[in-house]
C-alpha positions in Angstrom: -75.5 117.6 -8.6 -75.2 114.5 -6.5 -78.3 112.7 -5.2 -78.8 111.4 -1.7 -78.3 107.9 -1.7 -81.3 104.8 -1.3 -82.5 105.0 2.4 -82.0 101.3 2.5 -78.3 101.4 2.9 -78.8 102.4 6.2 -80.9 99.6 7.5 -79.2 96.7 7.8 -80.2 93.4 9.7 -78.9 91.9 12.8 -77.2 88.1 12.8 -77.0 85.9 15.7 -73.7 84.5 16.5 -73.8 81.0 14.1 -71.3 78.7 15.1 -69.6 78.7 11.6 -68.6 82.1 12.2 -67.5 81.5 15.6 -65.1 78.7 14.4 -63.5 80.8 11.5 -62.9 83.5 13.7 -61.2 81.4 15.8 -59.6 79.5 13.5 -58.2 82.7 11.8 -56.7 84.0 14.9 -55.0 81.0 15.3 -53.9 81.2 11.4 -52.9 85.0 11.3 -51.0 87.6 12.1 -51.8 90.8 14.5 -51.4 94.2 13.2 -51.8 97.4 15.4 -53.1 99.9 13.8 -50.0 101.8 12.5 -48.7 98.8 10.8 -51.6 97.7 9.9 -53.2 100.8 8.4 -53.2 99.8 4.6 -55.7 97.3 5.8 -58.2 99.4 7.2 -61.7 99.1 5.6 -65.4 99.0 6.3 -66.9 96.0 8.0 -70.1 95.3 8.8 -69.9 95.1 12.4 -72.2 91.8 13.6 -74.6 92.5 10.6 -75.7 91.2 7.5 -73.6 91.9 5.1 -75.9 93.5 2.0 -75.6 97.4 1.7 -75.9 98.8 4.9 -72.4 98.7 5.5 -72.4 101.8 3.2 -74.3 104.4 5.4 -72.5 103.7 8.3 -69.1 103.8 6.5 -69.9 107.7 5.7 -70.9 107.9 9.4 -68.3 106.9 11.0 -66.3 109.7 8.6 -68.5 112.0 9.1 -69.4 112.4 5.3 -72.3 111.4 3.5 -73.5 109.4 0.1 -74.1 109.8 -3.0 -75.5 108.4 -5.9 -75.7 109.9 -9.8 -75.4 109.5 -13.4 -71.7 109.5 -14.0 -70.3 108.2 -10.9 -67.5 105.2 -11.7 -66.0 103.0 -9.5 -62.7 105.3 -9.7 -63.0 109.0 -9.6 -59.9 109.8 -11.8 -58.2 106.3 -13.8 -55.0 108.9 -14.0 -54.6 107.9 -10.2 -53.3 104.7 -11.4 -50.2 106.2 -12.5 -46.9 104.5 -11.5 -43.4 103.0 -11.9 -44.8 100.1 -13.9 -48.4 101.6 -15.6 -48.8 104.5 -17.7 -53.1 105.2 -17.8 -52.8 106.6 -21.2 -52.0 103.3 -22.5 -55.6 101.9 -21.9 -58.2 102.3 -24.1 -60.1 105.7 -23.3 -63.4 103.2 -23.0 -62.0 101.3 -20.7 -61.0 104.6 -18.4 -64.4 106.2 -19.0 -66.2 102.7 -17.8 -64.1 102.9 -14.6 -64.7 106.7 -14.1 -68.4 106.7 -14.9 -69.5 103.1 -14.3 -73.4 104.3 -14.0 -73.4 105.4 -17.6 -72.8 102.0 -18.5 -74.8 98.1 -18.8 -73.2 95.4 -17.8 -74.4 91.8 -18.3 -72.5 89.2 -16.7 -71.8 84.9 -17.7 -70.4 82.5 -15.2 -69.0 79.0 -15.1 -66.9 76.9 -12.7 -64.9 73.5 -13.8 -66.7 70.6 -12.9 -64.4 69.5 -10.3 -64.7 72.9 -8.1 -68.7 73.5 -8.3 -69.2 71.3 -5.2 -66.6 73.9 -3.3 -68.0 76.9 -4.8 -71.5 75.4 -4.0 -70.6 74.8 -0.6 -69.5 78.2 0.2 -72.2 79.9 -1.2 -74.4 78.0 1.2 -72.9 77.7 4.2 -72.0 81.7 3.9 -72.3 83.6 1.0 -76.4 83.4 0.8 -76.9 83.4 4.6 -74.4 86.8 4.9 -75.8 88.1 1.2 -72.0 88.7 0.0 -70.5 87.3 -2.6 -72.5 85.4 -3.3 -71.1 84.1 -7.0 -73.5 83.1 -9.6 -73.0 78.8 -9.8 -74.5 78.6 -13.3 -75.2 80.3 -16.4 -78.9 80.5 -15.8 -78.5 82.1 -12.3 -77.8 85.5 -13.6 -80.3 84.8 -16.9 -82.7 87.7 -15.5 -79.4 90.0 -15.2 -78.4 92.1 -12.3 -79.3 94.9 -10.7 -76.2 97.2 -10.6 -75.6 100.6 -8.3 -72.9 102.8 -7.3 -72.6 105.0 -4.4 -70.0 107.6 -3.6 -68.8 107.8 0.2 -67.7 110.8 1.1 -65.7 112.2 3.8 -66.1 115.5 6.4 -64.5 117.7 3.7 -66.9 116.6 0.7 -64.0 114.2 -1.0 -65.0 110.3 -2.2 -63.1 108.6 0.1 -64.7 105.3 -1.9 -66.9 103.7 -4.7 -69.4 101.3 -3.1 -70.3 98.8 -5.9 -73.5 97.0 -5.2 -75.0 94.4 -7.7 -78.1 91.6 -6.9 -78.6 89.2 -9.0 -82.7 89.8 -10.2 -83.4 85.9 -10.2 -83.0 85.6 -6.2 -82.5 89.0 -5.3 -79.0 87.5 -3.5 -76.3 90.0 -2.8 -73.8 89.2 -5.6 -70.8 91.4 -4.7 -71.0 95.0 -2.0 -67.1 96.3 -2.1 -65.7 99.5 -1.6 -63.2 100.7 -4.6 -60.3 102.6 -4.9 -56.7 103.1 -5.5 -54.6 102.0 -2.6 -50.9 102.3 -2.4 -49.5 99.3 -0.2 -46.7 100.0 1.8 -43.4 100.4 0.4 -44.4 100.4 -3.0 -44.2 102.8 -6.2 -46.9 101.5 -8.1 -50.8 102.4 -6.9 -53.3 99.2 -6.7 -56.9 99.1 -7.0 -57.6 97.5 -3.7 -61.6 95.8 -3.3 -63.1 95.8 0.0 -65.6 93.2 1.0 -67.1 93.7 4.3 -67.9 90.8 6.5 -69.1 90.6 10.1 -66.4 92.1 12.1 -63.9 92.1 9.1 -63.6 92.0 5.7 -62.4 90.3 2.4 -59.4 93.1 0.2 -58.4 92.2 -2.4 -55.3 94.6 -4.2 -54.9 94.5 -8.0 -51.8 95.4 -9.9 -52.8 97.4 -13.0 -50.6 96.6 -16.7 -52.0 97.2 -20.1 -51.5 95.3 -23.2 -50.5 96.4 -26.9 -53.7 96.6 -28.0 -55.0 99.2 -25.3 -56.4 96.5 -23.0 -56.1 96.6 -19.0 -55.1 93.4 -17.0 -55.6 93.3 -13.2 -53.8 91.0 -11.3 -53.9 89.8 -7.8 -51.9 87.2 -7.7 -50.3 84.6 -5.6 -47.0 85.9 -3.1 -45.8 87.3 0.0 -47.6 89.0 2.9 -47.4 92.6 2.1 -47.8 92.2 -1.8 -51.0 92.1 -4.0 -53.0 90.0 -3.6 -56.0 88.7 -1.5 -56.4 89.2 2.4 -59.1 87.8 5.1 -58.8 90.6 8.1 -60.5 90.7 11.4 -61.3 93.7 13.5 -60.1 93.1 17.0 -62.3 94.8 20.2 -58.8 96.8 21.1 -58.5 98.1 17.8 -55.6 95.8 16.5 -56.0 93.2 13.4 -55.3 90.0 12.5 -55.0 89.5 8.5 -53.3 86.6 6.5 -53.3 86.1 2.6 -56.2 84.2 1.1 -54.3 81.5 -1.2 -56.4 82.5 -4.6 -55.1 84.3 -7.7 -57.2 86.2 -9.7 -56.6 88.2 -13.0 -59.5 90.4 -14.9 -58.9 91.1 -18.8 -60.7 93.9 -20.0 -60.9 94.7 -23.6 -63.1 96.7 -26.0 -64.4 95.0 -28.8 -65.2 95.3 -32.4 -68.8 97.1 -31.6 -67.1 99.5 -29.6 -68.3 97.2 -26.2 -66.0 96.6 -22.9 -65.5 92.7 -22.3 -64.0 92.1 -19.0 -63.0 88.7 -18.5 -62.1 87.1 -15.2 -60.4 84.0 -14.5 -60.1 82.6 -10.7 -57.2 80.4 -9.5 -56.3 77.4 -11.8 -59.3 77.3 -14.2 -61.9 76.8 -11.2 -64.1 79.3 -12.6 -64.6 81.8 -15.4 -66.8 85.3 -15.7 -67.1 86.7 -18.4 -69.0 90.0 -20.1 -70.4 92.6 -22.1 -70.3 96.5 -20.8 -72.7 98.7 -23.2 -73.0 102.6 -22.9 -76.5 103.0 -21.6 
């Protein structure tokens, strides 16, 4: 039976209005497109209002669908891998591993190594600062050491009116600095027009959010490859949105490419491997059954 989530998802601080999110709101409607609703509905995704970004977008998420959360020992990031399924990826073809680490993610430990080329740590560095820490999202382990003390790891179910997981909130901390590493929302997400179901990642941020949408392919040897690459508006990849006071948005694509390798090794161990537009930096893994 499902357990009520932590009480601190729902208690989120307030933010003042810093400059340097005045200015990139302004700058990205100047950079964007506006969406009504209808047209824009594949892009509809929790935010966290004018709040901090850490977990509390979670609680008022299920709110505002009238659900509730829920946390337990087998909930996964996807509630069925079949859902996948499509023109261009057959589930079956994946390891079983790799479908049971996405459809129970709790029952599994993952440790975590990062490193960035020299030449884009003072970029990555200078994002982390000037937002990532001060919001507490993604805020992207810089060296080796940062994540030596590992990372706290959760996943929360957010259900709709009718009882159904509408959503997998993933939250991880790193231990070291208790810094909100990543707080998305998963699931599969079919983008319009198309015959082949993404898994589509939704970062809140004040008054918006970061999605990114994945294409799923597997390899010959049972591995899965996620790809959100480069292209067209419309297409997978990554999008910065922004929630307009009448309702409408304004989204354009984020120019980064990103493609996550996972693959079970010879102990029987899930090693996802991510790589982040033109070598600037590399994660890499080890998923254990706990």
């Amino acid at each position: 039976m499902a357990v009520t989530a932590p009480p601190d998802l729902a208690t989120p601080a307030r933010i003042a209005r810093h400059p340097l999110d005045v200015l990139g709101r302004f700058l990205m409607i100047l950079t964007s497109r506006r969406l009504d609703r209808e047209r824009g509905s594949w892009l509809v995704g929790p935010s966290a209002q004018r709040d901090i970004v850490g977990h509390g977008w979670v609680q008022r998420l299920a709110d505002e669908l009238g659900g509730t959360t829920s946390v337990g020992p087998d909930h996964g990031l996807l509630t069925s891998f079949g859902a996948l399924a499509g023109a261009r990826f057959r589930p079956d073809d994946v390891d079983p591993r790799i479908a049971d680490f996405y459809e129970h993610t709790t029952r599994w430990r993952l440790d975590l190594w990062s490193e960035w080329s020299a030449y884009a740590w003072p970029f990555g560095r200078l994002i982390t600062a000037s937002f990532s820490e001060r919001l507490q999202q993604l805020s992207l382990p810089m060296r080796p050491l940062d994540v030596s003390y590992g990372m706290d790891s959760r996943v929360v179910h957010v259900h709709d009116a009718s009882g159904a997981v509408a959503g997998a909130a993933w939250l991880r901390n790193m231990r070291k600095t208790g810094s909100t590493t990543y707080s998305g929302l998963y699931g599969p997400h079919l983008l319009p027009g198309r015959d082949q179901p993404s898994v589509r990642v939704v970062f809140p941020l004040p008054l918006g959010s970061v999605q990114v949408f994945l294409e799923p392919s597997a390899d010959a040897n049972g591995g899965l490859h996620l790809r959100s690459p480069l292209g067209r508006f419309g297409a997978d990849g990554a999008y910065l949105v922004l929630k307009r006071r009448d309702g409408t948005l304004n989204a354009r694509r984020i120019p980064i490419a990103e493609h996550f390798h996972l693959f079970v090794d010879d102990d029987g161990d899930v090693r996802p491997i991510t790589h982040c537009g033109c070598g600037t930096s590399r994660r890499s893994g080890r998923a254990c059954r706990a």
